[in-house]
N, C-alpha and C positions, 0 to 999 in steps of 0.2 A: 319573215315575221311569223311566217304559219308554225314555222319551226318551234322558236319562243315561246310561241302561245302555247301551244300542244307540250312543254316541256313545263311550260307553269301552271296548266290543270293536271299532269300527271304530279308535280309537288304538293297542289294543292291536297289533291288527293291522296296522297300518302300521308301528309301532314293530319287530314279528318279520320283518317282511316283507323281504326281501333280491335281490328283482329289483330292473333300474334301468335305463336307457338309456344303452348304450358310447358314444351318439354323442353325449348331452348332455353328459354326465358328461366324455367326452373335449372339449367345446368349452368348459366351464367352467375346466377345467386348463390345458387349452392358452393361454386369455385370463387367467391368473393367472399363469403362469409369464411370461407376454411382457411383462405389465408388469412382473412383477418384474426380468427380463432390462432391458429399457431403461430404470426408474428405478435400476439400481444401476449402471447402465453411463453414466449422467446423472451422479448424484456423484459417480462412479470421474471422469469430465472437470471436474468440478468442483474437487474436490480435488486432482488433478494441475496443473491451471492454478496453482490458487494456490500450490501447493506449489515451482511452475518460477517465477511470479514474485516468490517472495521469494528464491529462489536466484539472480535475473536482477537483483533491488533490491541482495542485497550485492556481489556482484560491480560493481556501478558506485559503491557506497559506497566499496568497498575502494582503486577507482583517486582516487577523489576524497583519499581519504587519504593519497597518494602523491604528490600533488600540493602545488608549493611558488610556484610561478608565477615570475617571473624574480627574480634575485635578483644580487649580483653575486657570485656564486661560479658560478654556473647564468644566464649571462644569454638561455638561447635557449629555457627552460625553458618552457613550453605555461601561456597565461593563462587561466583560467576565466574566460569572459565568455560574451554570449549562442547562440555560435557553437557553444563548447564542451556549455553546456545541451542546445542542440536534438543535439547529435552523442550527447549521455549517450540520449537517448528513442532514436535510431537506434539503438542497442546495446541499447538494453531491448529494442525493438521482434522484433530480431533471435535474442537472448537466449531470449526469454521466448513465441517463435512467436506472437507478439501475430495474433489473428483481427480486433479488434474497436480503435476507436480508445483509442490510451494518450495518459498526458502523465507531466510527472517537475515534484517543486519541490525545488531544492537550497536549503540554508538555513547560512549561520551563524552561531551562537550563542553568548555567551559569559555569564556571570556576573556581576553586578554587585552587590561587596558592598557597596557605598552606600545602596543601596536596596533590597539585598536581594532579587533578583528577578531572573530572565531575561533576555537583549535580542536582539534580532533584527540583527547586524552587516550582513547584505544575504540576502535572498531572490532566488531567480529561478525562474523556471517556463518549461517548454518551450512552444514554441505560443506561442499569445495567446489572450486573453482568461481567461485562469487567472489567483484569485486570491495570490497573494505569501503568508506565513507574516510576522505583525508581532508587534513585543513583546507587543501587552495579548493576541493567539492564542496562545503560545506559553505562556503561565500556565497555557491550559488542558491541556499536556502537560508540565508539570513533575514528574510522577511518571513520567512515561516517559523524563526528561533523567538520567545520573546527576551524581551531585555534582561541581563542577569545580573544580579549585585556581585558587586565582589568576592572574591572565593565560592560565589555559586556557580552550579553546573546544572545538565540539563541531561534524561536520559533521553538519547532517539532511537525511537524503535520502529523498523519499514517492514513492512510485510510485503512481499509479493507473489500470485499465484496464476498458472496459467487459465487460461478459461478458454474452453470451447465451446460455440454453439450448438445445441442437438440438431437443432435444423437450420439449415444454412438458407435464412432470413431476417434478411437485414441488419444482418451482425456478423464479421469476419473473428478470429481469433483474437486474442489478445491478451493483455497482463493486467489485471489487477493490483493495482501499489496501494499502501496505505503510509502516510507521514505521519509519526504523533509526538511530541514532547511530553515530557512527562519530569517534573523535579523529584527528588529523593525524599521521601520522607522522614528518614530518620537521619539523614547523616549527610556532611555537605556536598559527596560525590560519592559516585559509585565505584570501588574499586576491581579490577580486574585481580582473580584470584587473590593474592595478598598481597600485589606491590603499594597499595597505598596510593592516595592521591590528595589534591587538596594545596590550601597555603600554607606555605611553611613559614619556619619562626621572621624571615624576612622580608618576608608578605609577598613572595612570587608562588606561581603556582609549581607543583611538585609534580616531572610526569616523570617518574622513575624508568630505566629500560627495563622492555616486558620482554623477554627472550621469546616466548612462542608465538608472538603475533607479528603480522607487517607491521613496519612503522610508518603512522598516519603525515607525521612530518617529511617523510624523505621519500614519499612513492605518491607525489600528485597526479600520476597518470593512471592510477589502478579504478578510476572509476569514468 
């Protein structure tokens, strides 16, 4: 019992006791405040990146929706082809103060009520070796498409970019995506350089063969 006792005035006593060392007590604060300073000044870069490349993803949504490609009203009108892709990443790049390597996939899409279900008109992607957005992928974002009238389409445009941490606090690596629709504003779909797309006179829709791109129909495994 002598034990106990003697071990619950030495608590008591520590517990009243109100000395302490300025210098440990100042080195523990000091390493609590400094992580707190750079893990908040970590997601403060975190959340700013992201927040500059979805402002940098609509912005190239918006021209892509301005775009009508040659037409004979407009025939000197600027073609979307792969030239145009890589120049859209050079504007993210620029856009978006990209630190770290980006890519872009422009996609379009229409509706098909035959079957009920989505379609992939033509994808492209900036770079190489990136995979294309195809019909049987594009089922898995059909809550993210909104619903389209007949003979409309939709532009999709994904931005993605790597992002590293400067200080590795409480943040691993990782990618950056951006998803946006965006519809056409002047014309009912977007064509890829000049094959045309759209309803034709039998009210189906028109995907002509595009020779320089994969085909979004016959390569469901490329994404």
């Amino acid at each position: 019992m002598r034990i106990f006792r003697a071990l619950k005035n030495r608590l008591s006593e520590f517990h009243r006791d109100e000395e302490g060392s300025v210098v440990i007590e100042g080195i523990l604060v000091t390493s609590f405040l400094t992580w707190w300073y750079v893990a908040s000044f970590q997601y403060f870069d975190a959340y700013r990146q992201k927040n500059t490349n979805l402002k940098a993803a609509y912005t190239i949504a918006d021209m892509l929706s301005r775009e009508t490609g040659p037409t004979s009203d407009d025939p000197d009108a600027a073609e979307v082809n792969q030239t145009y892709v890589n120049g859209l990443n050079q504007m993210f790049d620029y856009l978006s103060n990209a630190r770290e390597p980006t890519w872009i996939r422009v996609s379009s899409v229409y509706f098909d009520e035959n079957d009920d279900k989505y379609h992939v008109d033509w994808s492209a992607t900036s770079g190489s070796g990136h995979p294309i957005m195809t019909t049987a992928a594009i089922q898995n974002y059909k809550n993210s498409i909104p619903v389209l009238p007949r003979g409309g389409s939709v532009i999709l445009v994904e931005t993605f970019m790597e992002y590293e941490p400067m200080f590795a606090i409480g943040l691993d690596e990782q990618t950056f995506s951006t998803f946006i629709t965006t519809a056409p504003r002047f014309a009912s779909c977007l064509p890829w350089q000049t094959y045309g797309c759209g309803i034709d006179a039998a009210g189906n829709w028109t995907n002509p063969d595009i020779p320089d791109l994969p085909d979004p129909e016959a390569d469901p495994d490329s994404i």
